[in-house]
N, C-alpha and C positions, 0 to 999 in steps of 0.2 A: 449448520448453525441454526439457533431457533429464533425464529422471526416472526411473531405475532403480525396479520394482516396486515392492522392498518402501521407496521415500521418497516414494511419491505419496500426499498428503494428500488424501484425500476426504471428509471429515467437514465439510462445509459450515459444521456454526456453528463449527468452528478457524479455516475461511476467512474468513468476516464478524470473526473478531475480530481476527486478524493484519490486515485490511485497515483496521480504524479504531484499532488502534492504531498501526501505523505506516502512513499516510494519506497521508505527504509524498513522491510517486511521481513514477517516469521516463515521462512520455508520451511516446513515439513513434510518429514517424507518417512517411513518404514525402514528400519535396518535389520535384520535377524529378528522382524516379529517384533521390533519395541520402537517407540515412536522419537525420533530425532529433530532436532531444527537447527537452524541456523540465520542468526540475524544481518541482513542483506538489504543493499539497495538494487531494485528489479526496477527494467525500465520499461514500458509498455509501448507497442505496436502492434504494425499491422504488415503481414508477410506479403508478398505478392501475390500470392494466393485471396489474399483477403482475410485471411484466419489473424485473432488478436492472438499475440504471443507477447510473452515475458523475457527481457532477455537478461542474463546477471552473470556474475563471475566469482569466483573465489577461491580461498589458497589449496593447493593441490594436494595440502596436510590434512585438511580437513576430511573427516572420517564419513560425514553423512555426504557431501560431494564423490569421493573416491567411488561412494557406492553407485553411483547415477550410473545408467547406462541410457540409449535410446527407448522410448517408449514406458520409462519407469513413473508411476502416478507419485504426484506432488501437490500439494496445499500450501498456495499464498496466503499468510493472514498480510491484511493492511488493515492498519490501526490509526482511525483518524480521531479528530480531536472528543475530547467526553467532556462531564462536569457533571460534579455533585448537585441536587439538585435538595433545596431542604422544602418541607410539610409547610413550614411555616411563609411559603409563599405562594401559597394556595389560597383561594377565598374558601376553605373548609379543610376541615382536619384529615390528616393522610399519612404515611410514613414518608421516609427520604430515599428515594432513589437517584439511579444517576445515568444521563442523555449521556448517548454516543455514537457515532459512525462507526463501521467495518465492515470491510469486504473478503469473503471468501473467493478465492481465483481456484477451479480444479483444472490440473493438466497433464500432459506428460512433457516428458522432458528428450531434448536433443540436445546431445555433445555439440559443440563448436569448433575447429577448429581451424589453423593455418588461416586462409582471409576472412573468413567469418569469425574466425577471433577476432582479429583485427577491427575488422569494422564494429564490431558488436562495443568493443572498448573504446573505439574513437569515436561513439555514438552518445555513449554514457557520458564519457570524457567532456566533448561538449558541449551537452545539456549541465551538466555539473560547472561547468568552468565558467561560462557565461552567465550562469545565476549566480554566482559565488563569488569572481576575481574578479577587481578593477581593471586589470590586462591578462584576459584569458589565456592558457597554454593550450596549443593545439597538442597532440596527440603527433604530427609528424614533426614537433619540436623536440620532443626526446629523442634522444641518441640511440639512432637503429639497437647498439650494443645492448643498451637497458632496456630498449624494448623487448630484445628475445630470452634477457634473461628474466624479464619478466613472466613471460611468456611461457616459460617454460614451468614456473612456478603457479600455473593458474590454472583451473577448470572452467571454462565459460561453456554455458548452456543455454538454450530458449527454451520455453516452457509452450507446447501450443494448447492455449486457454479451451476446454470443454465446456464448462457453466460457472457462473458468477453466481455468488451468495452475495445480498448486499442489504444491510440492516441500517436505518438512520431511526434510531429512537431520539423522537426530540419532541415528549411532552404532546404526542398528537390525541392520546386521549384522555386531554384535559380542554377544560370552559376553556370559552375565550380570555375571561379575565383571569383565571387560574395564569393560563399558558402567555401572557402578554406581564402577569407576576413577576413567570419565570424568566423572560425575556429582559424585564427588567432590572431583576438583581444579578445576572448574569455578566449584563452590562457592566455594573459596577467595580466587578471583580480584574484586578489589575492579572488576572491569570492570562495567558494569551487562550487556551482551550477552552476557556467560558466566555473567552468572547467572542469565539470562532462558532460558538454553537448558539449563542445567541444569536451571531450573525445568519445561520442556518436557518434558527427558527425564524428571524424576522421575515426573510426572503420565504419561505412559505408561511407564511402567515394567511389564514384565508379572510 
């Protein structure tokens, strides 16, 4: 990814948290030499090992899954929030660009299977269920039956993470008043992603 100096995020717990709060990512990977993806929610840890890994699943139809095997190199995009940014809230004249987070995840990949499926899904399951449901479902609430037939229909994998790319372009080389502009019409914007990055820039704000 190209990341000009001063937008390369390296403060690792910004990373951990732009990656679980937006979790629903582009996996890419090589199939016969042409480049495939598939959009996924990947859930982030840490192995016993200590190594950060990815862990995700999906239907067993799927043609860029089929292909994984152990050890096969993989590209997480995670996309977090952006906004248009116009000239006209500059103190001087400029064109329009536009503020955004993402992170690059490289890794390889391991198959999962029998308990490590299991767990890897009842892990997702809930993290998902408890941010989402007013009475969570556990994972040992489904019925053994539809769990294996689920099961059977799915590819789960971890990813163990090699290097993070991680870009937060948010108006860092603009004035103070230029960038405190931006911050301000941002606010305004009933968009939830302009205000998520106003929020951004406020919190670094120097």
């Amino acid at each position: 990814m190209y990341i000009p100096k001063y937008y390369e995020e390296k403060d690792w717990a910004e990373i951990q948290n732009l990656i679980r709060e937006f979790g629903f990512a582009t996996l890419v990977s090589a199939k016969d030499g042409i480049p495939v993806a598939t959009h996924i929610p990947l859930e982030l840890n840490q192995n016993a090992s200590g190594d950060w890994i990815l862990m995700g699943h999906g239907s067993r139809a799927n043609q860029q899954l089929k292909s994984f095997e152990d050890g096969k190199d993989v590209l997480a995009i995670f996309m977090g929030p952006h906004a248009y940014v116009s000239p006209s809230w500059y103190n001087h004249k400029n064109v329009p660009t536009w503020n955004y987070m993402a992170i690059h995840a490289y890794g390889k990949v391991r198959i999962l299977e029998g308990a490590e499926l299991r767990a890897s899904l009842g892990k997702m399951m809930a993290r998902y269920e408890n941010l989402h449901a007013e009475h969570p479902t556990k994972i040992e609430d489904v019925p053994e039956q539809l769990l294996q037939t689920d099961f059977r229909g799915l590819i789960a994998f971890e990813i163990k993470i090699e290097r993070f790319e991680a870009n937060s372009k948010l108006s860092q080389n603009r004035d103070a008043e230029s960038y405190q502009g931006v911050i301000d019409h941002l606010k305004k914007s009933d968009d939830y992603d302009s205000k998520r990055i106003a929020e951004e820039m406020e919190k670094r704000k120097k």
